[in-house]
N, C-alpha and C positions, 0 to 999 in steps of 0.2 A: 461516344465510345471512350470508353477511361483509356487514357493515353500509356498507361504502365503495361497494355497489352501486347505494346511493343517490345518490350523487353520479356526474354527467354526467364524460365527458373531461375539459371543459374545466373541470370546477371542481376536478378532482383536480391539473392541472397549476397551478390557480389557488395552490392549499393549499403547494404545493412552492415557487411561485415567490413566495408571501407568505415561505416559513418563511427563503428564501432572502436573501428584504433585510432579513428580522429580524437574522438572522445577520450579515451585512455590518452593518448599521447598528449592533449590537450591537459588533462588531468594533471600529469606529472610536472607538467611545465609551472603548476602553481603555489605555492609555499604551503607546507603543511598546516591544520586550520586547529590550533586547539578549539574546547571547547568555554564557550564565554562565561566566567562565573554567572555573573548580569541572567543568565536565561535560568536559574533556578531559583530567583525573585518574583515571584509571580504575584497579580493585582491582587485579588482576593484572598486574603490570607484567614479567613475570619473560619474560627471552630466553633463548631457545633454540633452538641450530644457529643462532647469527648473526641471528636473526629477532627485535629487540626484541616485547613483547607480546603472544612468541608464539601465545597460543590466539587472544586476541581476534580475528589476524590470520586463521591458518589456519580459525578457525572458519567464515569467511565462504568455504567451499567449498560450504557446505551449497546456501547460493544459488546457488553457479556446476551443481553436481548435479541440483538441480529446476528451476531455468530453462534449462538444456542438455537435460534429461527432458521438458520441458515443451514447448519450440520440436521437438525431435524429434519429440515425438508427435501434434504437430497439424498439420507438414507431411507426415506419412506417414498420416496415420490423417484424413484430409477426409471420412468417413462420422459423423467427431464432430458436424459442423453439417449445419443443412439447405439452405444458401446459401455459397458460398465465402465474401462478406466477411464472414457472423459471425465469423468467424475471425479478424477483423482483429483487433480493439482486445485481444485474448488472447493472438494473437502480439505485440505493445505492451507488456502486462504479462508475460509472461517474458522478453522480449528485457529489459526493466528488472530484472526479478528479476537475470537472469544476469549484467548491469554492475551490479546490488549488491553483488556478490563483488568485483568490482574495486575500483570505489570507496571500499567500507568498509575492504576491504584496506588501501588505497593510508594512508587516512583512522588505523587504527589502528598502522599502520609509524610513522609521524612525527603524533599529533596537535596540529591546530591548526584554526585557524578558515579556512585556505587550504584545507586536505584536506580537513575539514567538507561543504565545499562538495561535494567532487565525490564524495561518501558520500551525499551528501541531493538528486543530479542524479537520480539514476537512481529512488530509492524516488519522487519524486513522480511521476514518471512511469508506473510501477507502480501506483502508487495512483489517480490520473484514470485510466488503462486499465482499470482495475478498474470504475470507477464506471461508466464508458461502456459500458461491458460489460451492466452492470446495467440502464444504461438501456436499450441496444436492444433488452435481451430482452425488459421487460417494459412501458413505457412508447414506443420509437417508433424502431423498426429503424432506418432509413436514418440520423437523425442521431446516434444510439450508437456505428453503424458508420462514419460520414462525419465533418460538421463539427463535432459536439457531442466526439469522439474527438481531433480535432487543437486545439480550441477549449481544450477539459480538459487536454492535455497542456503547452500552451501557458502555461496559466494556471501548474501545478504551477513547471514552468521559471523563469515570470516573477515569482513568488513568492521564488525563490532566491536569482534576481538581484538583486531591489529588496532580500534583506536582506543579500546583497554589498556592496553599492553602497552603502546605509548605511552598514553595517561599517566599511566604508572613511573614511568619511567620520568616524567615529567616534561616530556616533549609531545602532547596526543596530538594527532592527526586525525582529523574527523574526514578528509578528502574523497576516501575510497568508501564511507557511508554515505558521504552527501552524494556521489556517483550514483549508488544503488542505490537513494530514494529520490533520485530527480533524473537519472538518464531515462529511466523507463515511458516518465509522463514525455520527452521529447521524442523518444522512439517510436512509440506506439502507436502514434499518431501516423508517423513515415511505415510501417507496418500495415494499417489497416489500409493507407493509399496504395503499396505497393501490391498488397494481398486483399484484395477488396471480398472473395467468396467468403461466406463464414458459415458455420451452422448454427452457432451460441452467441457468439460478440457482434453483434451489430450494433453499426457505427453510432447511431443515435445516442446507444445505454453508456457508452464509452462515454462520448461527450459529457455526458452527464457524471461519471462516475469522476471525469476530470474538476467538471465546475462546483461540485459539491466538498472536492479535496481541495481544492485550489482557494474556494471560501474558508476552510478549515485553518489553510495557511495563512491566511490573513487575519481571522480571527487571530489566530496567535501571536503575532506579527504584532500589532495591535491590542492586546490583552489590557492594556492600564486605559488606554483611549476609551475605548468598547464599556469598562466597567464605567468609568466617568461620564460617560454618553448615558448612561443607563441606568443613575443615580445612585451609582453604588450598587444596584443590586444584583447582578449577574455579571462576570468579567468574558472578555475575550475568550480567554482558555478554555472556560468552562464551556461557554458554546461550539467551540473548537470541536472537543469532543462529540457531539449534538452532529453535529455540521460530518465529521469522519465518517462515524456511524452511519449517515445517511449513504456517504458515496458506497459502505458496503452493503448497502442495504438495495440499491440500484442492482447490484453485480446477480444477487437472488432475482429482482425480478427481471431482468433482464436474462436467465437462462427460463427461468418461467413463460416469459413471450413468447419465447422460441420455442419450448415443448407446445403450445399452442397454437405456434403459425403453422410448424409443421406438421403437429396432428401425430395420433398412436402410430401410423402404417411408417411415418420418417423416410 
């Protein structure tokens, strides 16, 4: 028997909304984080046909393939949900996946902390899509699909900005991005323990969706190692991208399984 059956509704959202101002309050407790020159040094620098950088750049088609794959087959295939707006905050996270291709594009043609920016618009937004997602299935439909959807996306954005606007200023603060691309992966996890029912997100595709991002991070992490491992011929980054793409490319079939476990009647 899953132990979390002991606790009411309201103390499982109590647990979430504790861990949530742990977080924040933990947050503010730590110096503000500019951003590292060092990270827009990247191993492969080599151009080709005119294209400085060129894998790092062209690699980011992989996103534009699975979130073009992705927005396709959830406006032709509406037997995937049991309600049209499930489908909301999923078309939110591929429409972001797929301007991940651009922006990072944009971001490894000329890197700098201007292009940065419009590399890191589109994944937060991808990522609270994601999380909304999460929520509606398994903790409270209407606001996963509604205002917790546009609330999350809102926040990812406003995160960006504030560490623009910093930047600018010449004190950035990268804190409240790093929040909203890393509180989620430890959330979510305490989410699907505490709200185990689902109709789309099963625990499995999750997993997965974590080890294929979590490879990605290190790919990048590792960018100069990875190329040198490799003789030179593909870097970290580049597979980075490869490795991203993949975890969104889980999120597809993983609402796919589901239209299948449960069958047209749902």
């Amino acid at each position: 028997m899953n132990q979390t059956g002991k606790l009411s509704y309201r103390q499982r959202i109590a647990v979430l909304t504790g861990l949530l101002l742990l977080g924040l309050a933990s947050l503010l407790l730590v110096d503000p984080i500019p951003q590292d020159p060092a990270y827009h040094l990247f191993a492969d620098t080599r151009p080709w046909f005119g294209i400085p950088n060129f894998l790092d750049v062209v690699s980011n088609l992989g996103f534009a393939v699975v979130g073009l794959f992705g927005l396709v087959t959830l406006t032709r295939s509406p037997f995937l949900f049991h309600a049209p707006d499930d489908a909301r905050p999923y078309l939110v996270f591929f429409a972001g996946v797929t301007l991940i291709s651009l922006g990072s594009a944009c971001f490894h043609w000329s890197p700098s902390n201007e292009t940065l920016l419009w590399d890191r618009f589109p994944m937060s937004v991808a990522f609270m899509a994601l999380a909304a997602a999460i929520v509606a299935d398994r903790i409270h439909r209407r606001a996963g699909n509604g205002w917790l959807l546009v609330l999350l996306v809102s926040l990812g954005i406003g995160s960006l900005l504030y560490w623009h606007i910093t930047e600018s200023l010449g004190r950035g603060d990268l804190r409240f991005y790093a929040f909203v691309q890393f509180y989620p992966v430890v959330m979510l996890p305490v989410i699907i323990w505490l709200f185990p029912d689902n109709r789309y997100t099963a625990g499995r595709y999750i997993i997965w969706v974590f080890v294929w991002y979590g490879l990605s991070k290190l790919l990048e992490h590792y960018d100069a190692a990875v190329f040198n491992l490799l003789g030179e011929t593909v870097s970290g980054h580049t597979l980075k991208h490869l490795a991203a793409a993949a975890s969104a490319l889980v999120v597809l079939r993983m609402l796919q399984t589901s239209a299948r476990r449960q069958g047209p009647g749902r």
